[in-house]
N, C-alpha and C positions, 0 to 999 in steps of 0.2 A: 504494500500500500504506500509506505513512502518513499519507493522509487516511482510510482506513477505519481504522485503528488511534485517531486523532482522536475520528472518529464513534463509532467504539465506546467510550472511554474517556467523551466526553463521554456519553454513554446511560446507561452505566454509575455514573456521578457524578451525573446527574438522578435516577435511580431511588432510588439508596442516603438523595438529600435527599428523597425524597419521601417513601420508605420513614419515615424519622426524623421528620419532620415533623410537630409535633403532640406528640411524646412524647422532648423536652429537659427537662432543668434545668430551664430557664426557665418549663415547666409550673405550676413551685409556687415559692414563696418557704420559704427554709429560715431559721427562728426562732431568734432568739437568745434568753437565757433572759431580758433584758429584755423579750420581747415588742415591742419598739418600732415595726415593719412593722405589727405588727398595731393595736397603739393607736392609731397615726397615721392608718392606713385608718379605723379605725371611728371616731374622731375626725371625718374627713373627709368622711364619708359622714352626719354629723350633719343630722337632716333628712328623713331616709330611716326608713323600716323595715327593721331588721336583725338578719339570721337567721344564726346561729352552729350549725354540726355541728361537733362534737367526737368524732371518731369514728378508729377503728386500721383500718386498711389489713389488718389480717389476722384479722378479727373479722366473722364472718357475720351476725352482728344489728348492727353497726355499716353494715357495707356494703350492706345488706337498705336498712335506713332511710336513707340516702344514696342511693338507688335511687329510693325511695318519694317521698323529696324532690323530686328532679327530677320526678319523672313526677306527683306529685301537685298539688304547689306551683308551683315555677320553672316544669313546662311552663306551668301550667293561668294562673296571674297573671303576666301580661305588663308589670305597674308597670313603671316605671322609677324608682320610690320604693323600692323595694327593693333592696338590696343584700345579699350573699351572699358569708361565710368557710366554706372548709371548714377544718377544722385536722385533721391526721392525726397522730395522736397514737401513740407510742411505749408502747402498750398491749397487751397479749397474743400480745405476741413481735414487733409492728409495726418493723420499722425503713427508714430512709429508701428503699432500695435496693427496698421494697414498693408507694412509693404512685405509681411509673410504672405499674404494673399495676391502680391503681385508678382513674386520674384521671379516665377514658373514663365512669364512673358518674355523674359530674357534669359535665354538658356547657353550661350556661347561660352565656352571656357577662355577666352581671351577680355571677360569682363569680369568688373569686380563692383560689387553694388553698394551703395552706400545709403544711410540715412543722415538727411540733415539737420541732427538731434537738437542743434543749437541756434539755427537758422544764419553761420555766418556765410552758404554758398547761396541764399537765400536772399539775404544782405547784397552780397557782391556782385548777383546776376541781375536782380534788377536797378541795381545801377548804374551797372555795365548798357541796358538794355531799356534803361528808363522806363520799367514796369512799373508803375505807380500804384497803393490802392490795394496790394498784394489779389489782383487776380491773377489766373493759374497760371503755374507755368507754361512748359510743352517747347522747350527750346533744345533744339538740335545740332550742336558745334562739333568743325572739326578744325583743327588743327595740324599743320607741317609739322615733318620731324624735326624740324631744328627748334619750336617754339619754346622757349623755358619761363615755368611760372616763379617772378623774380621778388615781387611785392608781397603784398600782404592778398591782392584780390587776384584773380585769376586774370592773365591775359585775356585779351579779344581773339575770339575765333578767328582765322582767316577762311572763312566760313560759317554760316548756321542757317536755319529755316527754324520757323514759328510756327507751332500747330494752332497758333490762337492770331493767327495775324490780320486776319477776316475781323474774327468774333470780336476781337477788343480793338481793331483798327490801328497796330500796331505796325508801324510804317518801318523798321529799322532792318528787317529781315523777310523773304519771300515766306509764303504761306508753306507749312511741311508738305511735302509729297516725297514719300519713302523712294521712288525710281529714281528720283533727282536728285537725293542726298547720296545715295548710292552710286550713280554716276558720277559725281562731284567725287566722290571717294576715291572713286577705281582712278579719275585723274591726277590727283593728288599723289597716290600711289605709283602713279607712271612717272610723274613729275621724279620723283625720290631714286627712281632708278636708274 
């Protein structure tokens, strides 16, 4: 009787890890309002082509184009010159407790996902991008290999698209369309070589 009590405990305890597996903490990194995880990545990643989503966990044109990412870009360019931040931004009711329920939209092993626990990429994007009023994100940058983040805010893309640039009349970037960020990519990537 208590080796099937065993058996069954251990079953039970594999299942619950498997269950869980994939969707810890550990999924994403939670940002301090230094940003400093994130600098040191894209610091690191110097070299590379790199593509920054700024997007809320609880915004359907945010998560649309994080979608569109993967499956139009990450699936499609298989670089290993590329690297990939998503940042989940605390935008249109977005809070941390939200972006287990998103992380599965981005599934590329060349990204690393982050929350913006403290709101300083929050801060520095829309000021970068004269968001006013904190509505949602949905901004899509990409970045040359030689870009180095040197300050305290992050450089300006040499590149990005707006998944809200319609809805809030944001004039400073084209509207997203996942084929054209991707395109934009594969050039940028040519450019490098």
């Amino acid at each position: 009787m208590n080796r099937m009590i065993q058996v069954g405990t251990a079953l039970v305890t594999a299942l619950l890890l498997f269950a869980t597996a994939g969707n810890t903490a550990s999924d994403f990194i939670v940002l301090d309002s230094s940003l400093g995880d994130l600098k040191s990545a894209f610091n690191a990643d110097t070299g590379k082509l790199r593509l920054v989503m700024y997007v809320s966990p609880t915004c359907g044109g945010c998560l649309r184009g994080a979608q569109q990412t993967q499956e139009n870009l990450l699936a499609e360019i298989d670089s290993l010159e590329l690297a990939t931040y998503v940042i989940w931004a605390p935008k249109n009711g977005g809070r941390e407790k939200h972006v287990d329920r998103v992380l599965h939209l981005v599934t590329d092993a060349r990204v690393t996902q982050y929350w913006d626990g403290d709101g300083g990429a929050l801060d520095a994007y829309d000021a970068m991008f004269g968001i006013e009023g904190r509505p949602c994100a949905g901004v899509f940058m990409l970045y040359r290999a030689d870009a180095v983040w040197e300050g305290e805010s992050p450089p300006m893309p040499d590149y990005f698209e707006d998944a809200h640039a319609r809805e809030f009349s944001r004039t400073a970037g084209p509207q997203f369309d996942g084929s054209r960020l991707a395109k934009r990519a594969r050039q940028l990537l040519d450019e490098k070589a």
